[in-house]
N, C-alpha and C positions, 0 to 999 in steps of 0.2 A: 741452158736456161732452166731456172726452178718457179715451178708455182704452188707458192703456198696458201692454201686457204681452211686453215685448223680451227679447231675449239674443240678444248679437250679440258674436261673438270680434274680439278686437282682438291690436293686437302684447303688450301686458303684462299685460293679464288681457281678461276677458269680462266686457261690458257688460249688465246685468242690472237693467230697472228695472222695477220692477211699479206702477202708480198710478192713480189716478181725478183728472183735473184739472178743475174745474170755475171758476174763478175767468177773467175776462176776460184778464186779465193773467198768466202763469205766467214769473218767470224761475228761469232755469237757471242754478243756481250753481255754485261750487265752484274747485277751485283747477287750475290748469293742467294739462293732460294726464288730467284726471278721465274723459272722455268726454260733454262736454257737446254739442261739434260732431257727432261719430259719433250721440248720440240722434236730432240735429235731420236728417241725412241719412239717418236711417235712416227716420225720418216721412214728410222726401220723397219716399223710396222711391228712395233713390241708394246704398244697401246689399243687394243683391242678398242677402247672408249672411244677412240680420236676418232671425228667426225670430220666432214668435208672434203678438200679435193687436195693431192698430191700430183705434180705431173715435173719428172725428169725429161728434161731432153726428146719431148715428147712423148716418152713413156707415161699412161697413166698410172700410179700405184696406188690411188684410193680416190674413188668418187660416190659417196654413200646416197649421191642423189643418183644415180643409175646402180646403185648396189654394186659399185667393183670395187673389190681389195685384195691386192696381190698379198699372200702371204707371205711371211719374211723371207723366209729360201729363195722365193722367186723373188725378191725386188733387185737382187744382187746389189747389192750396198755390202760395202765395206766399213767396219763399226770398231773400232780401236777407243777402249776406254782409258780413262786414267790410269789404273793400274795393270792394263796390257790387256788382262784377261786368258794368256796365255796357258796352256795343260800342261800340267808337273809333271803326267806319264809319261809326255812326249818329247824329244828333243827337238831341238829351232828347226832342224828340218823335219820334223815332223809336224811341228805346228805350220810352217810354212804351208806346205803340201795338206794338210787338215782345207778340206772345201773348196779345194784349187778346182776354177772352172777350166782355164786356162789349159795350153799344152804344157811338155816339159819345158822349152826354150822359155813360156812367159814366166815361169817359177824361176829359172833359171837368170832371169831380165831382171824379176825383184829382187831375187841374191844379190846381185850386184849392186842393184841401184845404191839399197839400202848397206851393201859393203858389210855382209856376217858372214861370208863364207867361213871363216876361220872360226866360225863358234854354233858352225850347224850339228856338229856331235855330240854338243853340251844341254844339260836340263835349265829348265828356268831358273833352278835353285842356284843357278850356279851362273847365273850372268849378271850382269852386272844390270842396275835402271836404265842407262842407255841402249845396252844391248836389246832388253826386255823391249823395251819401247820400238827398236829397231826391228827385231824380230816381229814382233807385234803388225807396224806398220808392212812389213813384207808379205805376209801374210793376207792382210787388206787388200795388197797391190795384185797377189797369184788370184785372186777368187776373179778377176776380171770384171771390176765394179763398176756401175754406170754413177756410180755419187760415192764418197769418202766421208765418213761420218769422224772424225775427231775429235773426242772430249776432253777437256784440258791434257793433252800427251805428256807436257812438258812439265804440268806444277807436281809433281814429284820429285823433281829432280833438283839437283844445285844449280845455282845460275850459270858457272862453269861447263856442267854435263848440258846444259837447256842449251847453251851456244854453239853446242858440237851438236846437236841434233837438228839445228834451225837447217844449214846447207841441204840436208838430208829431204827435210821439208820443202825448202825450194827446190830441188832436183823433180820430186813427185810432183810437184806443181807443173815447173817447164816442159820435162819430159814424158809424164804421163796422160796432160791434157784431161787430166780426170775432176768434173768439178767437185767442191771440197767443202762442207761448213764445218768450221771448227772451232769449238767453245775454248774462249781462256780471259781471263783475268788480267793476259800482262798486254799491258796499251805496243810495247816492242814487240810482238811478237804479231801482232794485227799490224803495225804497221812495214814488219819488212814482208809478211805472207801477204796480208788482204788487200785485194782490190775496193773491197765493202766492208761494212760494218753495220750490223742487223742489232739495236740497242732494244733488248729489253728492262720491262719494268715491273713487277706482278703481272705477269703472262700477257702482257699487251707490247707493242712496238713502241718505243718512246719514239725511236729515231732511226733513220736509215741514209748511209751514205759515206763516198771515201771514210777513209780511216783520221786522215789531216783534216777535215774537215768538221769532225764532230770531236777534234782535239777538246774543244773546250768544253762539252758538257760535264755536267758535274759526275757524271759514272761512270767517264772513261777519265776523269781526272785524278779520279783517287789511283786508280791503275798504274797512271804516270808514275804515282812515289818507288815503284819499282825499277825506273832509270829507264830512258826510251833508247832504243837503241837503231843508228844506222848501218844498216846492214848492205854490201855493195859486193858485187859479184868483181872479182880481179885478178891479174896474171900477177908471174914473179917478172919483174923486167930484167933488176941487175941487181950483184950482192958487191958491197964494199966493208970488207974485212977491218981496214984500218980506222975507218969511221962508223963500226957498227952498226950500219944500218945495211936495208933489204928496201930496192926502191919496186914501188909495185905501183901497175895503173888500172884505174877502174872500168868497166866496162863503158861509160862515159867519157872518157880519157884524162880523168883526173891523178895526175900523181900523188901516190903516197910513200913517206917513209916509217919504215917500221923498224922496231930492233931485227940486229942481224939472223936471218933463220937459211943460213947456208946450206941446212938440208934440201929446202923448197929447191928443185933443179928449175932453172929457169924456163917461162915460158910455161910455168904450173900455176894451173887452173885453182883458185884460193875462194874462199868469201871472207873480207874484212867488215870487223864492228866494232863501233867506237861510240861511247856513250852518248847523248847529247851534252851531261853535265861536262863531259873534258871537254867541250869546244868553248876556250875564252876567245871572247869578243872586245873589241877594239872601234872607236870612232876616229883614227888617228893611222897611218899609215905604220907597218909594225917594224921595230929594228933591234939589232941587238937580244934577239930573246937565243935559248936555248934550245926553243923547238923547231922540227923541222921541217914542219908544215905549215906553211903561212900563205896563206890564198886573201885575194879580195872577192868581195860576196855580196847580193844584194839582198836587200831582205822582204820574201814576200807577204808574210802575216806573221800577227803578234799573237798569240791564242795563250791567255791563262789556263794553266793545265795544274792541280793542284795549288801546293801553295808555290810556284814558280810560276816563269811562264816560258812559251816552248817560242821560239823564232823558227820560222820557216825561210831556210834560206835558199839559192840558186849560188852555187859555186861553177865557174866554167861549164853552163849549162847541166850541171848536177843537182839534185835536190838533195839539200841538208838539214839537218835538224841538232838546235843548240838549247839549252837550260838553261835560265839567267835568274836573278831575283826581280820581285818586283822595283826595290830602288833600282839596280842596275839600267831597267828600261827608263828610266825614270830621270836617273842623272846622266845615261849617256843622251836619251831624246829618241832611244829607239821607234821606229814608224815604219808600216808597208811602204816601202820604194826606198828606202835610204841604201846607203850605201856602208857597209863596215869591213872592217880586216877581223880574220877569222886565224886564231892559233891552236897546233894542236901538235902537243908530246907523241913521238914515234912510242913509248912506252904504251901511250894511253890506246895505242890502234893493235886491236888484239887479231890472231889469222885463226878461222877456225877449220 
């Protein structure tokens, strides 16, 4: 659990958040120049100015009403910025090993997690932005940190490279047990990490709560226009050569088919993600299509999200998320509890 209780002047107004976070995941939203970066430096205690109380997991790291503030070396926070921040003198395992509190086995724990071994003898100049980021994040994980600071990781990257790094992300979530705020911009990227969503506004709280839930405010709408994405943890089941597909089930038990990826040996561990824009919808039972995913679904909330709007739906006990237009809702009658058929192209379901 996090407690937040800041106010910290800035150049256009004063940053003022009061909160109780308690979800593994917290991103930090909001629209540009809100004060999202200034929170997360203020936690690491790289804001001298910041007033008030901080308390991790029951650790205090600042309470300026009894005068205690842990300086930054001691709050052990792990702080991975946008552009890595990683040291050109050093190789990935040098940056790694750079403040490791940990033994050799926990360095060794975030080699893995994070999958660089193969590029621990290379300079920064020389890896690639997922690496950099990977590296990066590894690095956070060896210091032995009781909180995860990450500021947007991923908007440097192509939507491509951000895909291949998300699994990465959720691995540190599952496995690390480490809790996390992490500032970003993209509404997919809060909705397959965060358990919460901390909406700022000029340095105040607009709004706080799931990530589905505050789908429709107007600041995490514009976000949407970056394409939401469902994100689902899944095995290989079976590969069928002659109909090129690859049938794989979600950790829910929903089957999916994808194009064939006969390397995948089966019974390998995947994350599938599928836009919401590819899920057409249907008020008619579905026949005859070429895709070959067709589920019945029910639908739990309609939330305008930009200029579309998002359907919140239940597939065989799974939660899904679909794109539609306004007429769409409109001519088909869509509504909380209805009932629709849900299509989706094995192309459009990408493995990362």
């Amino acid at each position: 659990m996090i407690e937040l209780r800041l106010a910290l002047p800035l150049a256009r107004f004063a940053l003022e958040v009061e909160a109780r976070l308690e979800a593994a995941v917290t991103a930090i939203m909001g629209a540009s120049g809100s004060g999202k970066t200034s929170l997360l430096e203020a936690v690491a205690g790289l804001r001298p100015a910041a007033r008030g109380r901080i308390v991790v997991s029951g650790e205090v790291l600042l309470d300026t009403a009894t005068g205690q503030r842990l300086a930054p070396e001691r709050r052990r926070i792990g702080y991975v910025p946008q552009d890595a921040g990683l040291f050109p003198h050093l190789t990935a395992l040098g940056n790694v090993r750079f403040g490791a509190r940990g033994d050799a086995a926990r360095v060794e724990q975030a080699i893995d997690t994070l999958e660089i071994r193969a590029c621990l003898s290379r300079h920064p100049d020389s890896l690639s932005g997922g690496e950099r980021q990977r590296v990066a994040l590894a690095r956070a994980l060896a210091t032995e940190p009781r909180l995860l600071l990450l500021d947007e990781p991923l908007a440097a990257l192509d939507t491509g490279l951000r895909g291949r790094i998300v699994p990465y992300l959720l691995r540190i979530r599952d496995e690390w047990r480490v809790p996390i705020l992490y500032v970003t911009h993209n509404v997919g990227e809060a909705l397959a990490l965060a358990g919460e969503v901390l909406l700022l506004e000029a340095g105040r709280v607009a709004a706080q709560g799931p990530p589905l839930r505050l789908l429709s405010s107007p600041a995490l709408a514009r976000g949407a226009d970056e394409g939401i994405e469902n994100l689902w943890p899944a095995r290989v089941v079976s590969h069928d050569a002659r109909a090129g597909i690859t049938k794989m089930e979600t950790s829910a038990g929903l089957p999916v088919a994808v194009t064939l990826l006969a390397a995948h040996p089966i019974g390998a561990r995947v994350t599938l993600a599928l836009r919401a824009e590819d899920v057409l919808v249907s008020t008619e039972a579905l026949r005859g299509l070429s895709a070959r995913n067709m589920y019945e679904a029910r639908i739990e909330s309609v939330e305008s999200a930009g200029p579309d709007v998002t359907l919140r739906l239940t597939v065989s006990g799974a939660a899904l998320l679909a794109r539609v237009t306004p007429q769409a809702v409109e001519a088909l009658g869509l509504a909380a509890g209805g009932q629709v058929y849900l299509a989706v192209k094995s192309h459009s379901v990408r493995v990362l």
